[in-house]
N, C-alpha and C positions, 0 to 999 in steps of 0.2 A: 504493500500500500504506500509506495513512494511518490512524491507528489507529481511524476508524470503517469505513474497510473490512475492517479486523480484526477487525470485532466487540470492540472496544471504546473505547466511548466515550471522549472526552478528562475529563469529567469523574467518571466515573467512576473513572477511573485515578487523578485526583488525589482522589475521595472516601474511596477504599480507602485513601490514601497518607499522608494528611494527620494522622495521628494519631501519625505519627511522626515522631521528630528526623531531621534531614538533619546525616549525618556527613559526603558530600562534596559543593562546590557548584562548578561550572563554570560560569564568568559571560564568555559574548564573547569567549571565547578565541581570540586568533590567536597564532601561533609558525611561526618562522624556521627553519632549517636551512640553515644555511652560505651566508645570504642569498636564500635561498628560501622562497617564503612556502607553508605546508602548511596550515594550520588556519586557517579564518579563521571567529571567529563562534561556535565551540562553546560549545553550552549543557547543562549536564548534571545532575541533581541524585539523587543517593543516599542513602537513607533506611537508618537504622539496620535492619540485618536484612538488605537486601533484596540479591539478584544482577543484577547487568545484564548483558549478554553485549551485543557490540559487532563487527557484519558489517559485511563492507566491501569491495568490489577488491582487489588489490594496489595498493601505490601511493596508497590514498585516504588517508592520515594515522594508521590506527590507530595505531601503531607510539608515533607522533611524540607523540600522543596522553598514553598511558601514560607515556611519558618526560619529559614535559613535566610533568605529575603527580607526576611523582618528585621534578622537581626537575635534571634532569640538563644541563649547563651549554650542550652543544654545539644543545640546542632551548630557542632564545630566545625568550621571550613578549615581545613587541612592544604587545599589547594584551589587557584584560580582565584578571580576576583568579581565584585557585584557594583555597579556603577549606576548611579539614579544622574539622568544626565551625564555631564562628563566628570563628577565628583565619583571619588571610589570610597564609597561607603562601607566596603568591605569589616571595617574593624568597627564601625561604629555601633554604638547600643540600640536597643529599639526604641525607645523613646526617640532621642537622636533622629533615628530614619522617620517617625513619627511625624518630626516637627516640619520635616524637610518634603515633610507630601506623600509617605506612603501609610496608607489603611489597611487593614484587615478585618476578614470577618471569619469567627473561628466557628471550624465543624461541630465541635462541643465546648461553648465556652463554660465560664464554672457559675457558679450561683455567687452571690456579694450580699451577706448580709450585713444589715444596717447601714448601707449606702442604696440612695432610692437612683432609679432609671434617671429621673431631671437633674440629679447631684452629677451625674457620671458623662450626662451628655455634655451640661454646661461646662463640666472640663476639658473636651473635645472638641468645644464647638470654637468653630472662628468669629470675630466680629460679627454682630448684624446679623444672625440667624436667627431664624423667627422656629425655634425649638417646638411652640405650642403649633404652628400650623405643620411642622413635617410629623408631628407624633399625631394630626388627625387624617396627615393624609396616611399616616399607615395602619390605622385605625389602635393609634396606643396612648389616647389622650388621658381613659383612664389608669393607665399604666403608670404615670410619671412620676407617683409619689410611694410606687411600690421597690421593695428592694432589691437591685438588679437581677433577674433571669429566676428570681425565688416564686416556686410554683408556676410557670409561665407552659405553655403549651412548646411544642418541637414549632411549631410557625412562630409564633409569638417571641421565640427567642430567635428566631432569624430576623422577625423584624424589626426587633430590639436593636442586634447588630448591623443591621439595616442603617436606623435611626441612628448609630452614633457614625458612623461612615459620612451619612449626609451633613449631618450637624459637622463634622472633621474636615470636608469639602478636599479630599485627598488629590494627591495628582496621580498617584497610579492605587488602585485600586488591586487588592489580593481578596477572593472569595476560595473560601473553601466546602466543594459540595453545599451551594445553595438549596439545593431542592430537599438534604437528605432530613426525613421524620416530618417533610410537610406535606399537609391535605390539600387535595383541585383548589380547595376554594385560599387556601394560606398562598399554595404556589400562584397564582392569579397576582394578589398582592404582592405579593415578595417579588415576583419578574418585572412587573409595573416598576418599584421600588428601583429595580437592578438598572432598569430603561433611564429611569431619570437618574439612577448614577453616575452612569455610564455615559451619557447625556447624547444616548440614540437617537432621541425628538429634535434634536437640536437642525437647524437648516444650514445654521453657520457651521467653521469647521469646528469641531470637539477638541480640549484640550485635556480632558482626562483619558487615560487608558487603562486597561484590566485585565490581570491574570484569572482564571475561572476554572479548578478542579471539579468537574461533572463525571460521576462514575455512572448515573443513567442516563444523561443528554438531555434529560427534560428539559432542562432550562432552555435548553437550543430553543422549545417550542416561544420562547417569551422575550429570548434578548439573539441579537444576532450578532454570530463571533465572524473576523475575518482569517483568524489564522487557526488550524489546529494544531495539535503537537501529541502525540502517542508515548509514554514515558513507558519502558519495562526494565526491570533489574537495575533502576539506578541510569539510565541515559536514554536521551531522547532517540527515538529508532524510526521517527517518523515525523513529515509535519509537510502539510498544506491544508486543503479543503474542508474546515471539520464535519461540515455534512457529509459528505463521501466518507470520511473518515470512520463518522458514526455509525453510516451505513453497514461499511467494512467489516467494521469491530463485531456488528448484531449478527453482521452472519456468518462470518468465519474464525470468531475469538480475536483476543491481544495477541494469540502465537502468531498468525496469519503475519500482523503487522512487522513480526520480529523476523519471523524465518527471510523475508522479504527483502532484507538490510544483509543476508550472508553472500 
C-alpha cells in the first residue's frame, strides 16, 4: 500500500505540498519507554494547514508517538530530533512545547479532583476566549463547575478535552483516538468540535494543523485528513491517501501494508 498504489504519486504529494511552511518536523526519531525501544526511525513532516491521521496495531508506537511530541519525560528520545517550526524542541518540557502552540488531547486522560473543568480551562485559555460560549457549543455549560473528567461519560471527557484545546487555540494540534468509548450521537459533536479545531470551515487559508491516531477511521466520516501515514513495529511503512489507506487496512490487515515496504 505505497503511495503509488494509492494512486498517488510520491511527487506529486510533495508538489501539492511544497508551497507550504512545515510547522512540525520528525527527523529519525527513536524513543524508549522504561528501557524499551518503541520508535525507531520516525520521519514525519506537517505543513501549515494540513491533517495527518496516523493507523496503526495496537502496540505499534502511536501512542509513544504523540507523547514523545509532547515532550513527556517517561518517552525518552534516544535518537533524532522534533522541530515545531524551525526551533528544535527536542529537549524541551511539555509545558514549554505547550506555551509555544502544541495541544493534546489524551486517549485516557485521568480524573482531577477538586479542580473544576472552568479552573483548568481558564488556565489554558488565551486572551479573549469566550470559555462560556465554546462549553455551550459542546454542550458542557453545565459541566464547568464540576471537577475535571470526575464521573463524566467516554464522550463527555472527549469533549472536555475538546474544550480545553479550543480555549489553548494551539498551533499544531495532537489527538489521540478521538472517536475511542464515544456514542453516534457524542461522535457527531466531538467531529463538529475537531472541524472547528482544525479550522476545516474556514475559506481563508488554515493556520493550524493536526496529528490524528484513529484505530477505527471513524473520525474520517467527520473531519477530513490530507495525509495518511501506516505506523507498524515502531516506523512509518506507509503514507499517502488515508482513505485508500483505510480502505486497505479493512480489507487486507496492517501486514498487507508492511509486507508491501520489503
Amino acid at each position: 500500500m505505497d503511495t503509488m498504489r494509492l494512486g498517488l504519486g510520491g511527487g506529486d504529494l510533495e508538489e501539492a505540498r511544497e508551497d507550504k511552511e512545515t510547522v512540525l518536523r520528525v527527523e529519525d526519531l527513536h524513543v524508549e519507554v522504561e528501557g524499551r525501544r518503541i520508535l525507531h526511525g520516525v520521519n514525519l513532516e506537517i505543513k501549515c494547514g494540513e491533517t495527518h491521521v496516523l493507523f496503526g496495531p495496537n502496540g505499534s508506537g502511536k501512542t509513544t508517538l504523540l507523547m514523545a511530541v509532547m515532550g513527556f519525560p517517561r518517552y525518552r528520545v534516544t535518537r533524532g530530533r522534533i522541530f515545531l517550526g524551525e526551533e528544535d524542541i527536542t529537549g524541551l518540557p511539555p509545558h514549554e512545547r505547550a506555551r509555544r502552540g502544541i495541544g493534546i488531547m489524551f486517549q485516557r486522560p485521568p480524573t482531577v479532583r477538586g479542580v473544576s473543568l472552568a479552573q483548568i480551562v481558564a488556565l489554558c485559555s488565551r486572551d479573549g476566549v469566550d470559555v462560556e460560549g465554546l462549553a455551550a457549543d459542546l454542550n458542557l455549560g453545565d459541566f464547568l463547575s464540576r471537577d475535571v473528567n470526575h464521573g463524566f461519560s467516554g464522550g463527555e471527557i472527549k469533549r472536555s478535552e475538546l474544550l480545553q484545546l479550543l480555549a489553548q487555540d494551539p498551533r499544531v494540534v495532537l489527538l489521540d483516538e478521538p472517536e475511542s468509548g464515544v456514542d453516534m450521537e457524542n461522535l457527531q459533536l466531538v467531529g463538529r468540535a475537531i472541524r472547528k479545531l482544525l479550522q476545516k470551515d474556514l475559506r481563508r487559508r488554515r493556520t493550524r494543523c493536526g496529528l490524528i491516531i484513529t484505530h477505527t477511521g471513524y473520525i474520517l466520516d467527520y473531519v477530513e485528513a490530507d495525509v495518511g501515514h501506516v505506523l507498524c513495529d515502531g516506523a512509518i511503512v506507509c503514507s499517502g491517501n488515508p482513505r485508500e489507506q483505510l480502505e486497505g487496512i479493512r480489507r487486507y490487515g496492517f501486514e498487507e501494508c508492511a509486507r508491501c515496504t520489503r
